[in-house]
C-alpha positions as CSV (number, residue, x, y, z in Angstrom):
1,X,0.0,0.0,0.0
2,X,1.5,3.2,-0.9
3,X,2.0,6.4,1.6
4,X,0.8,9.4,1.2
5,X,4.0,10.7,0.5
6,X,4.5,7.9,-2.5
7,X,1.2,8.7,-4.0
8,X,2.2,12.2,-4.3
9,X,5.2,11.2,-5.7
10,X,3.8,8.8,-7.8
11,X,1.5,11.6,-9.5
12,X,4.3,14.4,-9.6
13,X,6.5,12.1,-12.1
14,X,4.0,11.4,-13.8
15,X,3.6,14.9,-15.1
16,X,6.9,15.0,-15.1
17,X,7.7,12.6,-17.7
18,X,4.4,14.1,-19.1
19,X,6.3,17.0,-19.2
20,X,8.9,16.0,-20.9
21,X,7.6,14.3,-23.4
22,X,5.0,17.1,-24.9
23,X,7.2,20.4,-24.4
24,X,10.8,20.1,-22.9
25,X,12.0,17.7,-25.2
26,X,10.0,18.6,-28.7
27,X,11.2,21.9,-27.9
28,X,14.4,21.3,-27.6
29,X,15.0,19.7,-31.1
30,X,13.1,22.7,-32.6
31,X,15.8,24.7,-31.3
32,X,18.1,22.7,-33.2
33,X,16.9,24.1,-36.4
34,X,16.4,27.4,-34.9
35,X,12.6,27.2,-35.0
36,X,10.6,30.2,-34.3
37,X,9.0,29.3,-30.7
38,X,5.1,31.3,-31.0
39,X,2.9,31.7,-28.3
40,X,-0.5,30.2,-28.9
41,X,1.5,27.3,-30.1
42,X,3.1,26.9,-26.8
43,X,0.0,27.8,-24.9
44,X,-2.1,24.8,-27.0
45,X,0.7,22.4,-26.2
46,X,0.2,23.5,-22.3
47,X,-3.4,22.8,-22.8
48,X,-2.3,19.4,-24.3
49,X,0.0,18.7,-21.2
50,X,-2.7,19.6,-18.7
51,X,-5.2,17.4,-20.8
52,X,-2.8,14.4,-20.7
53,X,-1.6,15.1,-17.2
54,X,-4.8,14.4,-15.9
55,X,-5.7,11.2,-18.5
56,X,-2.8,9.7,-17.0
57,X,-3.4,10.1,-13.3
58,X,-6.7,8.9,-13.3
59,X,-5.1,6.0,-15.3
60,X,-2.8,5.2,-12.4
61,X,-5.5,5.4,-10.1
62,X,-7.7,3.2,-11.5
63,X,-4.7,0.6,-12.1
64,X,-4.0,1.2,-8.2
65,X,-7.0,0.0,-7.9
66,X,-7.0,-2.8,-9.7
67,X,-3.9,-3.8,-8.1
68,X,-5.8,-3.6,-4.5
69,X,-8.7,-5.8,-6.2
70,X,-6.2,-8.2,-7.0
71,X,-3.9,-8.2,-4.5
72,X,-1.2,-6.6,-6.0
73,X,1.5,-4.4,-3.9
74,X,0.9,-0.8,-5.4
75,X,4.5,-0.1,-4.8
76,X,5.2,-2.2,-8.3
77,X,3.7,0.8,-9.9
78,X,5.3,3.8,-8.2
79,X,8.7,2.5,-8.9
80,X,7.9,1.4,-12.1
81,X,6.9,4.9,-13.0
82,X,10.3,6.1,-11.4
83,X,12.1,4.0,-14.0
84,X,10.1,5.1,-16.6
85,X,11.2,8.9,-15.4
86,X,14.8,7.9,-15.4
87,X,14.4,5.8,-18.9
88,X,12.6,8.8,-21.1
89,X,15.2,11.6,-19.6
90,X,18.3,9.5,-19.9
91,X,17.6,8.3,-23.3
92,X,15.7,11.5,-24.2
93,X,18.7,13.3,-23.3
94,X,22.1,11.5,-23.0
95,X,21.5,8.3,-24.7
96,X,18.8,8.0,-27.6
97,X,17.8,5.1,-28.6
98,X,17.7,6.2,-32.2
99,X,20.4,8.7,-33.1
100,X,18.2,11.5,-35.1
101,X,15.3,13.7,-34.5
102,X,13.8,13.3,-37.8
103,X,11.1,10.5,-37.7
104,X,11.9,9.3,-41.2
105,X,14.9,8.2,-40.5
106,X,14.0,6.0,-37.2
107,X,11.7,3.7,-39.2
108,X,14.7,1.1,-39.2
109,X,17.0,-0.4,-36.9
110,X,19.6,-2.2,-37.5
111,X,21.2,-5.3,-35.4
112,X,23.7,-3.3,-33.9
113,X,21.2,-0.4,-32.6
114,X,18.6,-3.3,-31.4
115,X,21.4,-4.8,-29.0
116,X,22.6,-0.9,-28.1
117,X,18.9,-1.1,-26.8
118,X,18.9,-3.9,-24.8
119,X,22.8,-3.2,-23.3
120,X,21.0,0.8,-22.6
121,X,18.1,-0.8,-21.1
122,X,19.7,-3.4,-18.5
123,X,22.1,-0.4,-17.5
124,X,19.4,1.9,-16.8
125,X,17.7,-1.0,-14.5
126,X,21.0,-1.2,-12.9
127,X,21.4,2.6,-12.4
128,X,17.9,2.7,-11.4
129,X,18.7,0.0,-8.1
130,X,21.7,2.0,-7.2
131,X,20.0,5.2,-7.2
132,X,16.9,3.6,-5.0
133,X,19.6,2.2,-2.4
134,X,21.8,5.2,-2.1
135,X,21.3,8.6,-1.1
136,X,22.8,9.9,-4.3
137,X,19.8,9.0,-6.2
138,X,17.8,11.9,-4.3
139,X,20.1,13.6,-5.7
140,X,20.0,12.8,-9.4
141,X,15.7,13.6,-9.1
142,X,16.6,16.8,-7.7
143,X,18.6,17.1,-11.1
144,X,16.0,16.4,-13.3
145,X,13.6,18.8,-11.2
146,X,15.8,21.4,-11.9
147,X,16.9,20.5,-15.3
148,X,13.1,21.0,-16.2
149,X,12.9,24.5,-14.7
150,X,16.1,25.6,-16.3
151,X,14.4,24.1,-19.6
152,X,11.1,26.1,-18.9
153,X,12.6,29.0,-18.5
154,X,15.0,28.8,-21.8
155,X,12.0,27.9,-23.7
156,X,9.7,31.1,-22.4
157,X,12.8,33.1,-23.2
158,X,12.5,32.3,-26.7
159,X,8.9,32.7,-26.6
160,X,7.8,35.0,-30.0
161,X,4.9,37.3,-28.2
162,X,4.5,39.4,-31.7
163,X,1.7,39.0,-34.3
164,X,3.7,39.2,-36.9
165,X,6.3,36.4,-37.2
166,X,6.5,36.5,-41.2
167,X,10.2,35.9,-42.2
168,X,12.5,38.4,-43.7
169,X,13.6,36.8,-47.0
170,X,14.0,37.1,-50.7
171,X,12.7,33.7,-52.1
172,X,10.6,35.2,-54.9
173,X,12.8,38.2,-55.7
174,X,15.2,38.0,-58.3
175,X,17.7,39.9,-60.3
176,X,19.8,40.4,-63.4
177,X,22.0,37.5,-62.7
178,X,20.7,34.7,-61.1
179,X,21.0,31.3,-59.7
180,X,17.7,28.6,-59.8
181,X,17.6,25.5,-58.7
182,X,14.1,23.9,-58.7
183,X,14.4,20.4,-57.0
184,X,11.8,17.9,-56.4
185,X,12.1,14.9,-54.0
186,X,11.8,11.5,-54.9
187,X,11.7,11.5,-58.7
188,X,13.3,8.1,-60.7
189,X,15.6,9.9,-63.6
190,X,13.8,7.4,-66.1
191,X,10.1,8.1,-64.9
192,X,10.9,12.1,-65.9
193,X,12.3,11.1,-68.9
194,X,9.4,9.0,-69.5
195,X,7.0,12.1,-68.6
196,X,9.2,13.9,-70.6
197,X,9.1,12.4,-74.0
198,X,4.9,12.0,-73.6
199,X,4.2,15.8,-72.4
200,X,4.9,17.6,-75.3
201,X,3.8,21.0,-73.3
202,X,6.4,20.1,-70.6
203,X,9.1,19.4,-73.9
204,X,8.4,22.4,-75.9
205,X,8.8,25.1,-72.5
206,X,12.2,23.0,-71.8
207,X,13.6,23.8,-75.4
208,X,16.5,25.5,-74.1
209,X,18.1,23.0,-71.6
210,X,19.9,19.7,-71.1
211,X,18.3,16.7,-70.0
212,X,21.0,14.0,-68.3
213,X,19.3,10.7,-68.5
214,X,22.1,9.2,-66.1
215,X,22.7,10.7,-63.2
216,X,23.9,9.2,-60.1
217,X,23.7,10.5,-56.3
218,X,26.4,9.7,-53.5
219,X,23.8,9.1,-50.8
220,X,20.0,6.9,-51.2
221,X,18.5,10.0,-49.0
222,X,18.0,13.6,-49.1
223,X,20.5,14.7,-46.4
224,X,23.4,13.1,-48.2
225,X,22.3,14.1,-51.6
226,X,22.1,17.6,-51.6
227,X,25.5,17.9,-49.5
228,X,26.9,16.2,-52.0
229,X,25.6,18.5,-54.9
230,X,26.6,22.0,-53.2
231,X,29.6,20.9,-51.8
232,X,31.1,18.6,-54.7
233,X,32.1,15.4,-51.9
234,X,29.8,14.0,-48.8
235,X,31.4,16.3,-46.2
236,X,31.1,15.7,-42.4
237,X,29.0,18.3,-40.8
238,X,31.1,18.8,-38.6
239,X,33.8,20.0,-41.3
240,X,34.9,23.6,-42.0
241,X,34.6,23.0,-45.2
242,X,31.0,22.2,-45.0
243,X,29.8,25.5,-45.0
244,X,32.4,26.9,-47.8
245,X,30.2,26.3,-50.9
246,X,27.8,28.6,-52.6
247,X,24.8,28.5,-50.2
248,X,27.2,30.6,-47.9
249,X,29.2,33.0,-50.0
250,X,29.0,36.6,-49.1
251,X,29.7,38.0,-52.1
252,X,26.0,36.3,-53.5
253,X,22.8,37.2,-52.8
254,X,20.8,33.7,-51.3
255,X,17.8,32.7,-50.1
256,X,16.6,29.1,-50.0
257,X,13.8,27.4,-49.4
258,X,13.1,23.9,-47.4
259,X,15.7,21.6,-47.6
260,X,18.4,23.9,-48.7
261,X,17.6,25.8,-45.3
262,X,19.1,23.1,-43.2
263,X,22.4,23.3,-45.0
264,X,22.8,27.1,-44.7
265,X,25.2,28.6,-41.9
266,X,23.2,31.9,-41.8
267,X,19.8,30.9,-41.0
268,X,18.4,34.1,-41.9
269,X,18.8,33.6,-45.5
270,X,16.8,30.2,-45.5
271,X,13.0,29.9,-45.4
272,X,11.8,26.7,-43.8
273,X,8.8,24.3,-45.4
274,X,5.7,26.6,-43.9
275,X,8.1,29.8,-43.4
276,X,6.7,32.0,-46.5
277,X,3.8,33.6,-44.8
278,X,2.3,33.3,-41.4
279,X,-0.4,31.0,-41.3
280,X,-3.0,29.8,-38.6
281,X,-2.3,28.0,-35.3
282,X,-4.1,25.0,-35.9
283,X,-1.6,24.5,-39.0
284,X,1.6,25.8,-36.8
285,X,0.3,23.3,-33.8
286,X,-0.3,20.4,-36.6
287,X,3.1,20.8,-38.3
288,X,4.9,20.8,-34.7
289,X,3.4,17.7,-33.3
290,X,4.6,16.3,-36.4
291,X,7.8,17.4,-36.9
292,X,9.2,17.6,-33.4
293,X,6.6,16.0,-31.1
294,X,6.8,12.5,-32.8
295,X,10.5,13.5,-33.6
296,X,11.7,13.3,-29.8
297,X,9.4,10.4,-29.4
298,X,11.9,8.2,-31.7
299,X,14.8,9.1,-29.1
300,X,13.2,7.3,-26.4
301,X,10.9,5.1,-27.6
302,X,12.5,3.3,-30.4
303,X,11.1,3.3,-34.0
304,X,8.2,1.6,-32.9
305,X,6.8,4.4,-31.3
306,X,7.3,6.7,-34.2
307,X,5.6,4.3,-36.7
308,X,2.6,3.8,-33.7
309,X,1.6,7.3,-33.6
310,X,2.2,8.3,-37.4
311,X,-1.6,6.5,-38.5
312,X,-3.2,8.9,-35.9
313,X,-2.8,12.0,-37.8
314,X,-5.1,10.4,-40.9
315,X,-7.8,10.7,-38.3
316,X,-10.7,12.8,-37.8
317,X,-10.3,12.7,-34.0
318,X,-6.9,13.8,-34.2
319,X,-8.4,17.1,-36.3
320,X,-10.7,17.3,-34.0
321,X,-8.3,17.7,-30.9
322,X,-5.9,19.8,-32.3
323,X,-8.5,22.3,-33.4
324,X,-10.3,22.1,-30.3
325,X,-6.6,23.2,-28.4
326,X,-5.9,25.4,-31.1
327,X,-8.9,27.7,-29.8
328,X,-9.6,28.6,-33.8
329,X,-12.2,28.6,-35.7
330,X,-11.4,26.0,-39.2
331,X,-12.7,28.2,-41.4
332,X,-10.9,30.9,-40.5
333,X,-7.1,29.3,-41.3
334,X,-5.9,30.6,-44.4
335,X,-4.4,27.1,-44.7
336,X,-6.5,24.1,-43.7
337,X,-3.9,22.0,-42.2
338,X,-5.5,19.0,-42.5
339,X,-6.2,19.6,-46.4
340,X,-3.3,16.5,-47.0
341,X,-2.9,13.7,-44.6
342,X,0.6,14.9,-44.0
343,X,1.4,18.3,-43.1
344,X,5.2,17.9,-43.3
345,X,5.6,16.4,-47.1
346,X,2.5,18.9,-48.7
347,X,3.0,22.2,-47.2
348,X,5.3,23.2,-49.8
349,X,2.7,22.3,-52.6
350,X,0.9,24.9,-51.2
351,X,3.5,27.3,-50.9
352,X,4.8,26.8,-54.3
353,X,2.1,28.5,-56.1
354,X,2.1,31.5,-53.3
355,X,5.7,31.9,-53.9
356,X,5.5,31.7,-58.0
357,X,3.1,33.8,-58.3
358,X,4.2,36.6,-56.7
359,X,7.3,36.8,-58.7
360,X,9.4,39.9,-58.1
361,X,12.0,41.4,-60.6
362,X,14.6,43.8,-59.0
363,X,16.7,45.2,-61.3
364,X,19.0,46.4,-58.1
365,X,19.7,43.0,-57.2
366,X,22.8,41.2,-59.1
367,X,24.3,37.6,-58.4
368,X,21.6,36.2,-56.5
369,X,21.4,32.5,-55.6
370,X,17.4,30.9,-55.5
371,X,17.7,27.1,-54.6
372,X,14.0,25.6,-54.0
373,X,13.5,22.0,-52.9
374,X,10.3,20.6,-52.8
375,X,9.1,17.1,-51.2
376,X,5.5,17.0,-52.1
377,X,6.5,14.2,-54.7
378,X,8.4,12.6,-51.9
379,X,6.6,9.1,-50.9
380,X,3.7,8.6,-49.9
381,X,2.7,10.7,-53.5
382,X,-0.8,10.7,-52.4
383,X,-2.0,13.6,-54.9
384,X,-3.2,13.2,-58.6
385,X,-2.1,14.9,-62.4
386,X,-3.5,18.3,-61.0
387,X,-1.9,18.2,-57.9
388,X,-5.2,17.6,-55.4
389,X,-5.3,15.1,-52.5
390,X,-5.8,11.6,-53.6
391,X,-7.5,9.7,-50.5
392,X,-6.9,6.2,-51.8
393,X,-4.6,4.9,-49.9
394,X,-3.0,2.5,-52.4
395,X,-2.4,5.4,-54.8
396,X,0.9,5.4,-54.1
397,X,2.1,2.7,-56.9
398,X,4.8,2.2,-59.6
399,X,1.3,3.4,-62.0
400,X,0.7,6.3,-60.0
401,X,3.6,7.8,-60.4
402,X,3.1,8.5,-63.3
403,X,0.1,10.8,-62.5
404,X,2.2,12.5,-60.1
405,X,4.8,13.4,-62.7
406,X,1.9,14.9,-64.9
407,X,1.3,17.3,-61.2
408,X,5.2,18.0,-61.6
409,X,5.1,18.5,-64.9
410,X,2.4,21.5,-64.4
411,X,4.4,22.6,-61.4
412,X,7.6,23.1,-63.4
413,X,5.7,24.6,-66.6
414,X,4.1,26.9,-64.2
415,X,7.4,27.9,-63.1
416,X,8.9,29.0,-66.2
417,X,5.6,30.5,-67.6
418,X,5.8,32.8,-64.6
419,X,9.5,33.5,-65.4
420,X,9.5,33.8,-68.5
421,X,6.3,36.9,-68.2
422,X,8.5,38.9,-65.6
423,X,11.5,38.7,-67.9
424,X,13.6,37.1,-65.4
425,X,14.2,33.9,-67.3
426,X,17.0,35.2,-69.7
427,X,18.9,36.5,-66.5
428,X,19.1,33.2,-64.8
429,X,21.1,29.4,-65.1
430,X,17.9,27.5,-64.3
431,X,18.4,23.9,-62.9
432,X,15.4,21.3,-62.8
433,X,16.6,18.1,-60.5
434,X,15.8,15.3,-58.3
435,X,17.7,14.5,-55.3
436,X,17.5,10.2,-55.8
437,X,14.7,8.1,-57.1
438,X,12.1,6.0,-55.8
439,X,12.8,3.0,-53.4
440,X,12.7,-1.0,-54.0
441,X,9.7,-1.5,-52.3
442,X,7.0,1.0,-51.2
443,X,4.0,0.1,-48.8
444,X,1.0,-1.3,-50.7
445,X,-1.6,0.0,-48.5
446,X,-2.0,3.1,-45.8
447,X,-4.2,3.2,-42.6
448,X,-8.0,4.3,-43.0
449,X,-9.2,3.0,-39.6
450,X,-7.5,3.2,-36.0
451,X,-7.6,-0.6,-36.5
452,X,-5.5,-0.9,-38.9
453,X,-2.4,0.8,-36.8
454,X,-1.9,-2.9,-35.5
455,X,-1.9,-4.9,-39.1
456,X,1.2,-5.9,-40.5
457,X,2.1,-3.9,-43.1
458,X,2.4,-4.7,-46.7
459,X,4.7,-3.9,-49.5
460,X,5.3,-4.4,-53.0
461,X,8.0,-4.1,-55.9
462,X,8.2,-0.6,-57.0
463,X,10.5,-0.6,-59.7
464,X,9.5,-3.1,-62.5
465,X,11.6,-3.2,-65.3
466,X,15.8,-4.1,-65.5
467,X,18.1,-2.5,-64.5
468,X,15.9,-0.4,-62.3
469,X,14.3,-3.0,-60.5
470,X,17.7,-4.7,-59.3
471,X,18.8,-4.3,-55.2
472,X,22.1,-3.1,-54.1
473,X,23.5,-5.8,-52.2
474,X,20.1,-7.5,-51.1
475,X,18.9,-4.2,-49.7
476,X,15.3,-3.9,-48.7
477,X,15.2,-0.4,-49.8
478,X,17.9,0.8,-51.5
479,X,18.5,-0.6,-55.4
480,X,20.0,0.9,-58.7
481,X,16.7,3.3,-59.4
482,X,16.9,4.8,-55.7
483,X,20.4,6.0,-57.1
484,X,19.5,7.6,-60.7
485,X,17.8,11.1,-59.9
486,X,18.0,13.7,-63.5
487,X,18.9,17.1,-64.0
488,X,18.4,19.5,-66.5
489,X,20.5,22.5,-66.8
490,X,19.8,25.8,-68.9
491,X,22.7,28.7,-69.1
492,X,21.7,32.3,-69.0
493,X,20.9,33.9,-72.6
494,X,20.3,30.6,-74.3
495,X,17.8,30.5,-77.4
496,X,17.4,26.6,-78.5
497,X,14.9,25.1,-80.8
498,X,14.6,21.9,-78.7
499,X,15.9,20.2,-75.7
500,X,19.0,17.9,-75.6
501,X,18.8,14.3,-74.6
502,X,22.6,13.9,-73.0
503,X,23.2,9.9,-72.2
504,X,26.6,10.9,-70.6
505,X,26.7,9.7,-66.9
506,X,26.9,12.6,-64.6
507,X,26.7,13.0,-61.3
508,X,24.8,15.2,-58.6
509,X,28.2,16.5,-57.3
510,X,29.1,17.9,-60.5
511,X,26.3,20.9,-60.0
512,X,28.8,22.5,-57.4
513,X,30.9,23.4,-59.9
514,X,27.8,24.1,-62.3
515,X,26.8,26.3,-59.7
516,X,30.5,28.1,-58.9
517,X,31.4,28.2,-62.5
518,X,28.3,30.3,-63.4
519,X,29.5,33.4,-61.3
520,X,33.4,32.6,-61.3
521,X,36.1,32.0,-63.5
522,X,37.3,28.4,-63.7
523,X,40.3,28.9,-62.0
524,X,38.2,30.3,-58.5
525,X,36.6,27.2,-58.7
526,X,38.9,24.2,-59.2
527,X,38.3,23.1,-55.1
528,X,35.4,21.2,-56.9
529,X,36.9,18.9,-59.3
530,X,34.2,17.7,-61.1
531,X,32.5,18.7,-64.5
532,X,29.9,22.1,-65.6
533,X,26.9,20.9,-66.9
534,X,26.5,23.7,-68.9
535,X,29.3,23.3,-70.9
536,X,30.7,21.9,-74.2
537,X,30.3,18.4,-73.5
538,X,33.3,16.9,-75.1
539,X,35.1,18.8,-72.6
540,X,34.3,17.0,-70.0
541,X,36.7,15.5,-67.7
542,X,37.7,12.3,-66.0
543,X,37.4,12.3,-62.2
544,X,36.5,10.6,-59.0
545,X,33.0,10.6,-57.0
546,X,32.5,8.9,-53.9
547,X,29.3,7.3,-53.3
548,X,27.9,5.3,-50.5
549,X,26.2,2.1,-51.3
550,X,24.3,-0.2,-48.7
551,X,26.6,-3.1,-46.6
552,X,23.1,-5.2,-46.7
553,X,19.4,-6.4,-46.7
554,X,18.7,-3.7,-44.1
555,X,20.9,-0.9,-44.8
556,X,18.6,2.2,-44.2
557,X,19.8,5.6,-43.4
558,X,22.7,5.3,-40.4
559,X,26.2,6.0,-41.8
560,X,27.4,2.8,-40.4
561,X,24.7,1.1,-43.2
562,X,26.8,2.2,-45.6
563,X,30.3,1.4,-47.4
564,X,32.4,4.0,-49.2
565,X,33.7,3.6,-52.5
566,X,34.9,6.2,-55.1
567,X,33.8,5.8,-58.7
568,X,34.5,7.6,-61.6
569,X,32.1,9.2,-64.3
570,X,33.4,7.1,-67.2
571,X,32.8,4.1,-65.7
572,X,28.7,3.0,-66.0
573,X,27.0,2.5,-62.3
574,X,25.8,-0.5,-63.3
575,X,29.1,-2.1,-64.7
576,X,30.5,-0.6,-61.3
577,X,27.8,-2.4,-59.1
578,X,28.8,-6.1,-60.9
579,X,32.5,-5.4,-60.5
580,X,31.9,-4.9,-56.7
581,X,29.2,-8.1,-56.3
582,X,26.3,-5.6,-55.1
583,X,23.9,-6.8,-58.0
């Protein structure tokens, strides 16, 4: 029977780990990508806390007493919601149990991680016994008490009290000399090539550029991909020379959008996926549980957890409750945020048409930089030809990809329609590209009742047809397609009667010096080594790439999935892959 004192206890860390688990730690990985912390965001998710807090301490009650009915000693529970305090902060702080913050990439772990688990878990038991025997583990509670004040008050600090939270940036203003780079996430080189050669609208408005129908990326996923392509190698993060590539020079005027932001060194310069305008709170609440709430969730409770909760935001109660918290009226948001089943991948659909069409020509700007990437074709690619919401959830299918290409296609001709009118178009190197391809296998089916969060689930072959369809070293995910993204590259003042078809091999780290090249001389950027798209091709030159190719059947997205290996552009991928025994 517990004391007074214990029961007290009991309920205090439970809103403790409460605590921690819907504000101090989702807040802290926002901070990591500098988010902008708003109030009514922060208020909702106290209203969430207080709502929960109180869910879970009648819970405990009524399972003290059902441990009474049954004869049960009540103390089980109180220290077994200690541990469970100790577990969620240690691994939630010190020692994660997955080793990013970015729920995609916790969907998989490897052998190695699952017996880091086990090893993390039977120390934290053992850590727990010591601190219950010795005075020192008073102590270490008093730490976490005061490591959640100090948290508190760091996050209040930060706290954005000002209606207006629009960011300063230039991602639709342009110049007399400019840099584009439109890239799109997930597209298979050969499925845009297919789009290509049946859209003759999309062929006709890309008369003046290059089309590289073999490309190859160092990385299976986004993060490796697009260091790879402003940087000309797969730096470390941790490098100096990470940040010494175009997204960062001085002497240019940049501003990126998405993806690109998390690779720039000045923050200020990069709008994030919902940064172009300020939109409601139900959509800023929405997009934050997402991100960062089921984020942090993956450091303490494994993969599992992430892929538990994920189904629940397909659900009308879930739309319910965050507009209920949100204390807004639906049809007052200027963006539903429940318009696409997922918040984080389709935002930027919506955003691309605000930002195209309010197209700005300065003629006081020169030597700007405008990088754009774009994940709304990312998997799942739930949305049809014109770019809507598709609600079947089997839509996403070898087939329909090529529906969503047709959406792409009208995004892109859109694009340079709206160039093209406000005569920046001429001014500008425009570049069209994917970051990788399309996985082996893609998940045949997606939940449409609560139910269905506890089915298996079930995948098929993506990729159909050879060489596409062939794995890289037995790798569940990652074959030969996943590694062929395209490009196509237009120089500034180019008149063409029809767009080239290049079969050269290429590869994603040859746009850094695409990119240098087009505002300095050759000789300011030989620190890339590696080819300019946009020039003569015959003058292309020999040289090395690394790439990163999977060690086996569950390779995923952890460096330590990977092997390195250097390969040069006249040698073809695929003859590469059966030299080294990976197909």
């Amino acid at each position: 029977m517990l004391n007074r004192y214990q029961n007290i206890k009991l309920e205090v860390n439970l809103v403790l780990i409460n605590l921690l688990i819907v504000i101090i730690f989702p807040y802290n990985f926002a901070n990591l990508d500098d988010y902008n912390f708003q109030y009514p965001t922060l208020f909702s998710l106290i209203v969430f806390f207080i709502i929960t807090s109180f869910l879970c301490i009648i819970f405990a009650n009524i399972i003290k007493k059902i441990f009474f009915k049954v004869s049960v000693n009540e103390n089980y529970l109180y220290y077994f919601i200690k541990f469970i305090l100790l577990w969620i902060f240690l691994t939630g702080i010190f020692f994660p149990v997955t080793g990013d913050h970015d729920p995609f990439l916790n969907l998989s772990l490897s052998i190695s991680k699952k017996y880091e688990i086990i090893i993390k878990f039977f120390l934290i038991i053992v850590l727990f016994y010591f601190f219950e025997k010795k005075e020192i583990g008073k102590l270490f509670y008093t730490f976490i008490n005061i490591y959640i004040i100090i948290n508190l008050m760091l996050i209040l600090s930060k706290v954005d009290f000002k209606d207006d939270n629009l960011f300063d940036h230039k991602i639709n203003k342009f110049g007399n000399n400019n840099l584009i780079v439109l890239s799109f996430d997930g597209i298979t080189g050969y499925k845009m090539l297919n789009e290509l050669k049946l859209n003759d609208d999309l062929k006709n408005i890309l008369k003046d550029f290059i089309f590289y129908t073999d490309v190859t990326t160092a990385w299976p996923a986004t993060n490796g991909s697009i260091n790879a392509e402003i940087n000309g190698s797969l730096l470390d993060t941790n490098s100096n020379l990470f940040y010494d590539n175009i997204l960062n020079d001085k002497k240019l005027d940049v501003s990126v959008y998405s993806y690109y932001a998390n690779k720039l060194l000045n923050k200020q310069n990069g709008v994030p996926k919902g940064g172009y305008q300020k939109y409601s709170n139900s959509f800023n609440l929405n997009k934050f549980i997402q991100t960062y709430f089921i984020g942090s969730i993956g450091r303490w409770g494994t993969p599992i957890s992430v892929t538990f909760f994920e189904p629940i935001f397909h659900y009308s109660i879930y739309k319910n409750f965050i507009n209920l918290i949100s204390f807004e009226n639906e049809n007052e948001n200027k963006l539903n945020p429940f318009k696409f089943i997922n918040t984080i991948i389709y935002t930027d659909l919506y955003e691309y048409d605000l930002i195209f069409n309010d197209l700005v020509y300065d003629e006081s700007l020169n030597d700007t930089v405008r990088m754009y990437h774009f994940s709304f074709s990312h998997w799942p690619v739930l949305v049809n030809e014109n770019c809507d919401e598709v609600r079947n959830m089997e839509a996403d299918s070898f087939e329909h990809e090529n529906i969503v290409l047709k959406c792409v296609s009208k995004k892109i001709i859109k694009f340079l329609e709206s160039i093209k009118k406000e005569k920046i178009y001429e001014n500008s190197m425009i570049v069209i590209k994917s970051d990788h391809g399309k996985p082996n296998y893609v998940q045949k089916s997606w939940s449409t009742n609560f139910t269905d969060i506890f089915k298996k689930k079930k995948f098929e072959k993506y990729h159909k047809e050879y060489p596409h369809n062939l794995k890289i070293n037995n790798s569940f995910y990652w074959g030969y397609a996943r590694y062929k993204p395209f490009i196509m590259v237009k120089d500034k003042n180019t008149n063409k009667k029809e767009i080239k078809i290049s079969e050269k091999q290429v590869f994603l780290h040859d746009l850094s010096a695409t990119y240098c090249n087009f505002f300095y001389e050759e000789d300011d950027c030989v620190k890339y080594k590696r080819n300019n798209l946009v020039k003569d091709l015959s003058l292309f030159q020999n040289y090395y790439y690394d790439i990163y190719l999977p060690k086996n059947e569950k390779s995923f997205t952890n460096i330590d999935d990977f092997t390195y290996y250097k390969i040069s552009n006249l040698d073809s991928f695929l003859d590469f892959l059966k030299s080294k025994g990976l197909i």
